[in-house]
N, CA, C and O atoms as a Maestro MAE file, in Angstrom:
{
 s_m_m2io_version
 :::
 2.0.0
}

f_m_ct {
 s_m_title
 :::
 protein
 m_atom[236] {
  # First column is atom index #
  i_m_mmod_type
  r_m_x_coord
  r_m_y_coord
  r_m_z_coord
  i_m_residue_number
  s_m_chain_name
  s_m_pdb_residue_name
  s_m_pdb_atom_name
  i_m_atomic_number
  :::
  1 25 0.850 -1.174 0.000 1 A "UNK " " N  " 7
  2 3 0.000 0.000 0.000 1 A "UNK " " CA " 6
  3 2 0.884 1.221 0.000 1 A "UNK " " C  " 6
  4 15 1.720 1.238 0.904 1 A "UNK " " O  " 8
  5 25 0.871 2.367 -0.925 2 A "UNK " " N  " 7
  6 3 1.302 3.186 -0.882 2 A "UNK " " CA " 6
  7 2 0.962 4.211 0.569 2 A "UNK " " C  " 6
  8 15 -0.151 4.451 1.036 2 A "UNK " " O  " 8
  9 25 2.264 4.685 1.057 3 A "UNK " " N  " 7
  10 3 2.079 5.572 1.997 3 A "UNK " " CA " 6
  11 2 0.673 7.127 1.878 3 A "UNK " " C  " 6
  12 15 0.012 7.585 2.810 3 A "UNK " " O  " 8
  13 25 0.658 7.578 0.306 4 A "UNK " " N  " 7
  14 3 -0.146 8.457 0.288 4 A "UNK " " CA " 6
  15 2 -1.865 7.753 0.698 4 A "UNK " " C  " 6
  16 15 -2.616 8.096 1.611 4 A "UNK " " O  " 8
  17 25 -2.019 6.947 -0.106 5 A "UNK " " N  " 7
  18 3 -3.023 6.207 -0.342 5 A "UNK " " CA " 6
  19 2 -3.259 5.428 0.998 5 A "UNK " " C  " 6
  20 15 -4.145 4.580 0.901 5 A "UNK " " O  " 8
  21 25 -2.653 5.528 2.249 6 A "UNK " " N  " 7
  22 3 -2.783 5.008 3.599 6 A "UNK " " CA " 6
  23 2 -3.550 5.876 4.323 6 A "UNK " " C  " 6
  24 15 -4.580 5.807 4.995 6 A "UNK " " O  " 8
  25 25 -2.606 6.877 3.935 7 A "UNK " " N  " 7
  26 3 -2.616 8.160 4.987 7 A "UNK " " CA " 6
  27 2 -4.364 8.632 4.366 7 A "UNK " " C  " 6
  28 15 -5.242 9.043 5.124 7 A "UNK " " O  " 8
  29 25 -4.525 8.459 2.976 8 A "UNK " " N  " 7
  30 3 -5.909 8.784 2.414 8 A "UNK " " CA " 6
  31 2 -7.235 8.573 3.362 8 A "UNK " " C  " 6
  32 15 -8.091 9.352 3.782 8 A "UNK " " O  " 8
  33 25 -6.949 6.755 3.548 9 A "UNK " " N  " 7
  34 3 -7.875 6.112 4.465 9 A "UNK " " CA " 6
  35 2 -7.839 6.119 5.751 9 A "UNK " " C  " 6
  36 15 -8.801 5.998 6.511 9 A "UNK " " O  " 8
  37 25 -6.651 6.270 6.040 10 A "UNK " " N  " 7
  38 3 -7.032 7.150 7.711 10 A "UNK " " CA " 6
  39 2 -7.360 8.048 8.232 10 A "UNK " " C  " 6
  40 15 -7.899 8.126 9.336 10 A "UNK " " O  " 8
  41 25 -6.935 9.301 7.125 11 A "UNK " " N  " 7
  42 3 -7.998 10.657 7.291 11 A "UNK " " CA " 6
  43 2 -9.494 10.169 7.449 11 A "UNK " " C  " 6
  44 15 -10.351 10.329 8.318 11 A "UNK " " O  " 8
  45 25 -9.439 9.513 6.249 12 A "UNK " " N  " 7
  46 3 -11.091 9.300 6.051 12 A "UNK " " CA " 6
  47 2 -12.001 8.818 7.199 12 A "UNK " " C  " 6
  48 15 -13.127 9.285 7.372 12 A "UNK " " O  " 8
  49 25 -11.465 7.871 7.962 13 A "UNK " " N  " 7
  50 3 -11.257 7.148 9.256 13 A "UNK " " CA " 6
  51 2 -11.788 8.344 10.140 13 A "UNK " " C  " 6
  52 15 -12.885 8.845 10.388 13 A "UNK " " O  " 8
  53 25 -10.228 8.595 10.558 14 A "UNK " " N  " 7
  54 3 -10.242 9.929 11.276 14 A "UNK " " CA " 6
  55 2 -11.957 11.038 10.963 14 A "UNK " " C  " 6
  56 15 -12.972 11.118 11.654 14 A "UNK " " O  " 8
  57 25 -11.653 11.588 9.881 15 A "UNK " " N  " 7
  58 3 -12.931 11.981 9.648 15 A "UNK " " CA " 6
  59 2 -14.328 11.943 10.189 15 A "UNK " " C  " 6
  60 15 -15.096 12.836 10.545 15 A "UNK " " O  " 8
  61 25 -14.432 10.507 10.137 16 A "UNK " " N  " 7
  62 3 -15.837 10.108 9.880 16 A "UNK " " CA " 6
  63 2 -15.936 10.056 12.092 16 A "UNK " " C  " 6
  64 15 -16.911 10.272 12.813 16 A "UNK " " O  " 8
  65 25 -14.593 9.710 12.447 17 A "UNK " " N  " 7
  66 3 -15.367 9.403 13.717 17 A "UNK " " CA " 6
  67 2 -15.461 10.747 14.200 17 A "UNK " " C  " 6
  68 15 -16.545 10.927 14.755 17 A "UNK " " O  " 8
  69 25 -14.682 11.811 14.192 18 A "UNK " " N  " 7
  70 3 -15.182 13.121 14.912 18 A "UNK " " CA " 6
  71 2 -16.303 13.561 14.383 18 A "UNK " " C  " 6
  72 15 -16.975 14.128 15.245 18 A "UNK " " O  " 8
  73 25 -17.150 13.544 12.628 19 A "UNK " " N  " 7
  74 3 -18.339 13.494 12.341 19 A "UNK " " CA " 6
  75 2 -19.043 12.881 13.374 19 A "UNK " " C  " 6
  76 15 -19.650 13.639 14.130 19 A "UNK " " O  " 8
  77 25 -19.094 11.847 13.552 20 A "UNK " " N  " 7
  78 3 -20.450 10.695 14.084 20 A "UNK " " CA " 6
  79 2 -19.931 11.013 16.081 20 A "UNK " " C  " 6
  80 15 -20.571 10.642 17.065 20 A "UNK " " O  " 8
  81 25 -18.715 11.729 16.056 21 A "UNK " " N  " 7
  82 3 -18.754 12.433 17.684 21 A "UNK " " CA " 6
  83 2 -19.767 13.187 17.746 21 A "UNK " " C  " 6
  84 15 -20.752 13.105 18.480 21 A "UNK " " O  " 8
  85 25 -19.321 14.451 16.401 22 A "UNK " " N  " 7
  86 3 -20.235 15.769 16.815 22 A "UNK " " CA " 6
  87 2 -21.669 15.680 16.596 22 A "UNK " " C  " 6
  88 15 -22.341 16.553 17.145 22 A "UNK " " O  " 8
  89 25 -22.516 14.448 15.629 23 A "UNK " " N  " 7
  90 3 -23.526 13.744 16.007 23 A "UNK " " CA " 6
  91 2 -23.730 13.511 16.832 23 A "UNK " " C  " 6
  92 15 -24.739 14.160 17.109 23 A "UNK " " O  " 8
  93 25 -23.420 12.828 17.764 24 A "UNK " " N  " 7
  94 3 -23.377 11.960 19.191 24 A "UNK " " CA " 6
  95 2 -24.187 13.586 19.877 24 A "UNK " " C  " 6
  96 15 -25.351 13.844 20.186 24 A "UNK " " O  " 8
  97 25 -22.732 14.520 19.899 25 A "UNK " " N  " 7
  98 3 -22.925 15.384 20.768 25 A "UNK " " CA " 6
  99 2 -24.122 16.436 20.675 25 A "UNK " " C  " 6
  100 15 -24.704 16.777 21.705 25 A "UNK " " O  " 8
  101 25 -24.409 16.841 19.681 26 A "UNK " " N  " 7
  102 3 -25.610 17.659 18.715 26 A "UNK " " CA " 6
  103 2 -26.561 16.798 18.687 26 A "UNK " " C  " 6
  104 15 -27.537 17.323 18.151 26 A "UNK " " O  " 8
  105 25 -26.847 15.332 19.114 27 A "UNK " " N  " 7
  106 3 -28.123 14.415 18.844 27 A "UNK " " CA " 6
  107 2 -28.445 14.937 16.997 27 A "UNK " " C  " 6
  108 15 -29.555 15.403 16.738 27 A "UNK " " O  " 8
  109 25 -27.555 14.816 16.040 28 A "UNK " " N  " 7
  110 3 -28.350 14.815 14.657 28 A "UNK " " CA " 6
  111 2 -28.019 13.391 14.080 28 A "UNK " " C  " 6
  112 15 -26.845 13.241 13.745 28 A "UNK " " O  " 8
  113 25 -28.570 12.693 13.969 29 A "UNK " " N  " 7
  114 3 -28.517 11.018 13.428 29 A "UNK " " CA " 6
  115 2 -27.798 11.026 12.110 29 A "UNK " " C  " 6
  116 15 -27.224 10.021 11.692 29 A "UNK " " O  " 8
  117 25 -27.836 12.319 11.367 30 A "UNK " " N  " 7
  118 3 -27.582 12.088 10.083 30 A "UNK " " CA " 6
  119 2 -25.992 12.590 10.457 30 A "UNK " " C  " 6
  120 15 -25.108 12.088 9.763 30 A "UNK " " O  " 8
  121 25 -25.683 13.328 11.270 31 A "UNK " " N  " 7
  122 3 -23.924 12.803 10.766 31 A "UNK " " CA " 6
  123 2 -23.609 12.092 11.480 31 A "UNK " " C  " 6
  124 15 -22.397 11.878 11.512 31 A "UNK " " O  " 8
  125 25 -24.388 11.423 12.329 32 A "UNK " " N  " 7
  126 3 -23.890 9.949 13.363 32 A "UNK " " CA " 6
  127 2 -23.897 9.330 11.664 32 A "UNK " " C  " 6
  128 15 -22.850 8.959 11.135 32 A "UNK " " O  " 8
  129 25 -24.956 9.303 11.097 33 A "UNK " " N  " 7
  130 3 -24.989 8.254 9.441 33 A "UNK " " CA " 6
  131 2 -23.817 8.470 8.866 33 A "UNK " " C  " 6
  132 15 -22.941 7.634 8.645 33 A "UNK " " O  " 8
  133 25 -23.811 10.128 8.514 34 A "UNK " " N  " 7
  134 3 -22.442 9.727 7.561 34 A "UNK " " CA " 6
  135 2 -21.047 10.048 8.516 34 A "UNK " " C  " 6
  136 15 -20.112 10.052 7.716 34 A "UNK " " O  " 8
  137 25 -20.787 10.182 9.204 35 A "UNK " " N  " 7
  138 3 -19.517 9.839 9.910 35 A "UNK " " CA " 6
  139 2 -18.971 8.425 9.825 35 A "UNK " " C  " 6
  140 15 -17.823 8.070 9.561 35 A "UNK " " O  " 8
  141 25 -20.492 7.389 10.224 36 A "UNK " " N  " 7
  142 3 -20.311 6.278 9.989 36 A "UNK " " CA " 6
  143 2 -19.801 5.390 8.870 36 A "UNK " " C  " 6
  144 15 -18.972 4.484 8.784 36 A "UNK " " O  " 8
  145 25 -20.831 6.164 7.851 37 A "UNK " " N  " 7
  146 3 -20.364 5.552 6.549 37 A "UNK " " CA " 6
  147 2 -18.965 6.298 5.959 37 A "UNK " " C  " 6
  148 15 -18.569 5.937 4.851 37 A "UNK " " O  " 8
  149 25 -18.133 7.455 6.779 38 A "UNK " " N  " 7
  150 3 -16.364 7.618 6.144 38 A "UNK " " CA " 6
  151 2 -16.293 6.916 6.715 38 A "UNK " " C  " 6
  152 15 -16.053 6.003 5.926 38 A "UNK " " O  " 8
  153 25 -16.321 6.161 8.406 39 A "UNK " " N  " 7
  154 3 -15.766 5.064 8.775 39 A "UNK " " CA " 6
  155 2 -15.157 4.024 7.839 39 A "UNK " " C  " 6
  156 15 -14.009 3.617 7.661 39 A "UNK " " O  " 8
  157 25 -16.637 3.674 7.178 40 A "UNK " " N  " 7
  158 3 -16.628 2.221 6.820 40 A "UNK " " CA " 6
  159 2 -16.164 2.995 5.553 40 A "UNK " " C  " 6
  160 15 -16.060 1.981 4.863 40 A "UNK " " O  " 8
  161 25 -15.895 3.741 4.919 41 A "UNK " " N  " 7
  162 3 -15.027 4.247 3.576 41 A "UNK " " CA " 6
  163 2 -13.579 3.668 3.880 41 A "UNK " " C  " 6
  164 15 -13.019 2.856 3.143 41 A "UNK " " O  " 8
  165 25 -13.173 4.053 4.760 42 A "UNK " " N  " 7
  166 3 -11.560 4.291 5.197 42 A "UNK " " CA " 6
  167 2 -11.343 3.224 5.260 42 A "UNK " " C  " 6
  168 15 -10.264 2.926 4.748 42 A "UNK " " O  " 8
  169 25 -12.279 1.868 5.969 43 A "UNK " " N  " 7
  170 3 -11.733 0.875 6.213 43 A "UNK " " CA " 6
  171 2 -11.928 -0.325 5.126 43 A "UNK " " C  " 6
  172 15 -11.352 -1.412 5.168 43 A "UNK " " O  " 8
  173 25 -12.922 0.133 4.085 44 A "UNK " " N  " 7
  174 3 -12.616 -0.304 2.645 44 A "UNK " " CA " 6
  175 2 -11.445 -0.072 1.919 44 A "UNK " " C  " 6
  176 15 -10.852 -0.911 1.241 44 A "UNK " " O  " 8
  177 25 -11.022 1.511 2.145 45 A "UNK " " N  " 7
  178 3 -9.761 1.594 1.429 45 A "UNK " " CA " 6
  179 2 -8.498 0.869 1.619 45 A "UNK " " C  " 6
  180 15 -7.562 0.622 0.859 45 A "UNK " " O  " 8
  181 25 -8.829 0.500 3.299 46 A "UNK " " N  " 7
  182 3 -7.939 0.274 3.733 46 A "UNK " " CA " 6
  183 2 -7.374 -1.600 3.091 46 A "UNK " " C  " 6
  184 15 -6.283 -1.934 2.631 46 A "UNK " " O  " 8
  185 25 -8.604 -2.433 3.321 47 A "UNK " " N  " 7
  186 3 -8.983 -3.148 2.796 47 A "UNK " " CA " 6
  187 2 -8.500 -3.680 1.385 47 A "UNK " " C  " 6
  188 15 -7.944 -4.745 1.120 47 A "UNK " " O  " 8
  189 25 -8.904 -2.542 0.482 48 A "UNK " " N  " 7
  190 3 -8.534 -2.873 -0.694 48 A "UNK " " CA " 6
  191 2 -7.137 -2.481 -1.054 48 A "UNK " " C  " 6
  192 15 -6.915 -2.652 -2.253 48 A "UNK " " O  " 8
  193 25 -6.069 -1.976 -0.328 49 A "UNK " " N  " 7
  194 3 -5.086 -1.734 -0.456 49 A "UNK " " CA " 6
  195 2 -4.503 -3.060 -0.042 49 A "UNK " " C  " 6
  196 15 -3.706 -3.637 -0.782 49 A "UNK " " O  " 8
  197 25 -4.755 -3.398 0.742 50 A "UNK " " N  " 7
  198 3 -3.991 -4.617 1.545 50 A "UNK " " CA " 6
  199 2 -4.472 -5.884 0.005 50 A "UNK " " C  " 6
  200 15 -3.684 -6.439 -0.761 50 A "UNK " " O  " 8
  201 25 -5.880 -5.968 0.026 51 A "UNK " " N  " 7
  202 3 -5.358 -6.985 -0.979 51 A "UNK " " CA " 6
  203 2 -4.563 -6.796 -2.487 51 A "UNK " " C  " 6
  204 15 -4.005 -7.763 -3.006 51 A "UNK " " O  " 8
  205 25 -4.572 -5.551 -3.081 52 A "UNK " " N  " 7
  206 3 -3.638 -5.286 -3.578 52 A "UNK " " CA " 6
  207 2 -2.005 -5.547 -3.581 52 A "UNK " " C  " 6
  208 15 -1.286 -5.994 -4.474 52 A "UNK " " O  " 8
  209 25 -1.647 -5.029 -2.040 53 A "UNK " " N  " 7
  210 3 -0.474 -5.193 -1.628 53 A "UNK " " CA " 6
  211 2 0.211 -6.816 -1.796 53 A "UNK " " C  " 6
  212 15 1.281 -7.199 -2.270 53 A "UNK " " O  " 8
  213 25 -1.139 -7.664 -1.068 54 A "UNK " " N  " 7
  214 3 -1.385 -9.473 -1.459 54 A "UNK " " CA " 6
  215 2 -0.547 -10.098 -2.785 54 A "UNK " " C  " 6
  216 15 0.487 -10.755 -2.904 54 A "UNK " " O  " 8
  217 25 -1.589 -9.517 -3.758 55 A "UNK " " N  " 7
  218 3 -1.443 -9.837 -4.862 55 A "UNK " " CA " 6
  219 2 0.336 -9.379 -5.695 55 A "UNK " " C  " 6
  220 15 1.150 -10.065 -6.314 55 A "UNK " " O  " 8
  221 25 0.305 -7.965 -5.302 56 A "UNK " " N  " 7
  222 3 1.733 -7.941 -5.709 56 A "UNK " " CA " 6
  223 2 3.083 -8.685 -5.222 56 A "UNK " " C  " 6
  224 15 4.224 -8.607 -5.679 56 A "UNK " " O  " 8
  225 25 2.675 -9.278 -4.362 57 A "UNK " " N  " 7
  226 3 3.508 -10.417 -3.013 57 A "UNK " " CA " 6
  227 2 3.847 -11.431 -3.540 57 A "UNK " " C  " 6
  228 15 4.883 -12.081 -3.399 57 A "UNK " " O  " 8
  229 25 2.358 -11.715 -4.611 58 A "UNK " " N  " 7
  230 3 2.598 -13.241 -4.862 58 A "UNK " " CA " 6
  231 2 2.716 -13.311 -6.315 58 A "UNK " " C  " 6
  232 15 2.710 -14.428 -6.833 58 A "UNK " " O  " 8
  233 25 2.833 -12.172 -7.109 59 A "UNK " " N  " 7
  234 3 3.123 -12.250 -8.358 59 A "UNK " " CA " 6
  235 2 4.805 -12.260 -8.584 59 A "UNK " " C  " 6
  236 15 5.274 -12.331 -9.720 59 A "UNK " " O  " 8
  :::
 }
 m_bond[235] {
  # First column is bond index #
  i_m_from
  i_m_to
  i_m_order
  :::
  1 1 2 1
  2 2 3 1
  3 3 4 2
  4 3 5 1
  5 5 6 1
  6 6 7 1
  7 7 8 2
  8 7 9 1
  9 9 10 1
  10 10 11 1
  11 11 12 2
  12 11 13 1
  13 13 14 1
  14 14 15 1
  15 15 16 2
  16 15 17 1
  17 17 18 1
  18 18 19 1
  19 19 20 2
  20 19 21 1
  21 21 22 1
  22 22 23 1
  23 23 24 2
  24 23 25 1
  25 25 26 1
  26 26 27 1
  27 27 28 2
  28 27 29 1
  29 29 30 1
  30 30 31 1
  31 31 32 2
  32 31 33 1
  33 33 34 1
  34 34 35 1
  35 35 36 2
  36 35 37 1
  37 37 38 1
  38 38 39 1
  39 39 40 2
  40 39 41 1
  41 41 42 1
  42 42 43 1
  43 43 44 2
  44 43 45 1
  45 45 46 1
  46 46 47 1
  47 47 48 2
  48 47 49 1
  49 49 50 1
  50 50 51 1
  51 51 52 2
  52 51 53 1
  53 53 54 1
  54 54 55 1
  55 55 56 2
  56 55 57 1
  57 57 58 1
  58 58 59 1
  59 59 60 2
  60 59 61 1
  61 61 62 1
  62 62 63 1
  63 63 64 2
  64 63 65 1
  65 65 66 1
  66 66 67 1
  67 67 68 2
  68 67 69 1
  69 69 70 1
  70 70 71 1
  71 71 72 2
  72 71 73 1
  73 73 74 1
  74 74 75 1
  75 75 76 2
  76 75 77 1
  77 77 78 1
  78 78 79 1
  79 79 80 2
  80 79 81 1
  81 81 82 1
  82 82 83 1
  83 83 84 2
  84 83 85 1
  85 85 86 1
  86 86 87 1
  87 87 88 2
  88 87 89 1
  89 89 90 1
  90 90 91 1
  91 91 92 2
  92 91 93 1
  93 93 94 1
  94 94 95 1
  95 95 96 2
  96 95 97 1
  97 97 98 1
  98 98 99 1
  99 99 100 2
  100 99 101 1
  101 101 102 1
  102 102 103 1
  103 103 104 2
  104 103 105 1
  105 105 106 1
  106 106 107 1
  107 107 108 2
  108 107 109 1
  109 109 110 1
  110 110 111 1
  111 111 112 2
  112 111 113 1
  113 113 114 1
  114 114 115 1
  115 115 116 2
  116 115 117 1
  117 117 118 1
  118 118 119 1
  119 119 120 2
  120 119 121 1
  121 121 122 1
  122 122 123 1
  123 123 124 2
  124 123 125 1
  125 125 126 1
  126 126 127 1
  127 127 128 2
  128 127 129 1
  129 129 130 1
  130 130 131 1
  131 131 132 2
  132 131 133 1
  133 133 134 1
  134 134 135 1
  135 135 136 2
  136 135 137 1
  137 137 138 1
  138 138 139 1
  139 139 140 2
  140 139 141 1
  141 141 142 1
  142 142 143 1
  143 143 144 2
  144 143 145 1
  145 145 146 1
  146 146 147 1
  147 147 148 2
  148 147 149 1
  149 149 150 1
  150 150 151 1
  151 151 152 2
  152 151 153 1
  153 153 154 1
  154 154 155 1
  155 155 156 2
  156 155 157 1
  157 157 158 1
  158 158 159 1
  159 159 160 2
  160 159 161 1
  161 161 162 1
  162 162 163 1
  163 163 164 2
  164 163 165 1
  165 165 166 1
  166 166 167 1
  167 167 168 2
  168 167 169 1
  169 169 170 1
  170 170 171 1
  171 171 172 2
  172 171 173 1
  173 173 174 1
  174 174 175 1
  175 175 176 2
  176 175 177 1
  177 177 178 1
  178 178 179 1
  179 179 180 2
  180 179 181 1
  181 181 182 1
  182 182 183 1
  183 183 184 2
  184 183 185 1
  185 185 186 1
  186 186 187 1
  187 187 188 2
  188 187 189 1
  189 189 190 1
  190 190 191 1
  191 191 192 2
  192 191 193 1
  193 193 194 1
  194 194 195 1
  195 195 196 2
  196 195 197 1
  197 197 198 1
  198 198 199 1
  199 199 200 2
  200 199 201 1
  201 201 202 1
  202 202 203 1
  203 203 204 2
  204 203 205 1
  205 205 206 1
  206 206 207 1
  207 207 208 2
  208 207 209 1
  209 209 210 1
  210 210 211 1
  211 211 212 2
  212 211 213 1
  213 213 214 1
  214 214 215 1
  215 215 216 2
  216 215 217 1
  217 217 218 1
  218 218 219 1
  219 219 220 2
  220 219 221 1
  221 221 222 1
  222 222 223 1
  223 223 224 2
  224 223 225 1
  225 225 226 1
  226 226 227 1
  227 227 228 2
  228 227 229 1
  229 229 230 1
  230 230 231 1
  231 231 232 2
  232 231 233 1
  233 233 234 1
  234 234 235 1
  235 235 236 2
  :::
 }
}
């Protein structure tokens, strides 16, 4: 996994949980929603980097 393309999905990460904090804290469901869903962004990216990374391992 490239270092830029890491750092991408951990912002995104990062992101999404202080979103779905300041939800929490404001009671608005909808950026508890999308905070949640950069969560689960970041940890797709993250995801699909790694099997990438896999594949170049074994080629």
């Amino acid at each position: 996994m490239s270092a830029e393309d890491r750092a991408k999905a951990t912002a995104k990460n990062i992101e999404g949980k202080a979103q779905e904090a300041l939800g929490n804290i404001t009671g608005d469901p909808e950026d508890k929603a999308e905070g949640k869903a950069k969560q689960a962004e970041g940890q797709t990216r993250h995801a699909a980097e790694d099997v990438k990374d896999e594949v170049k391992k074994n080629l």
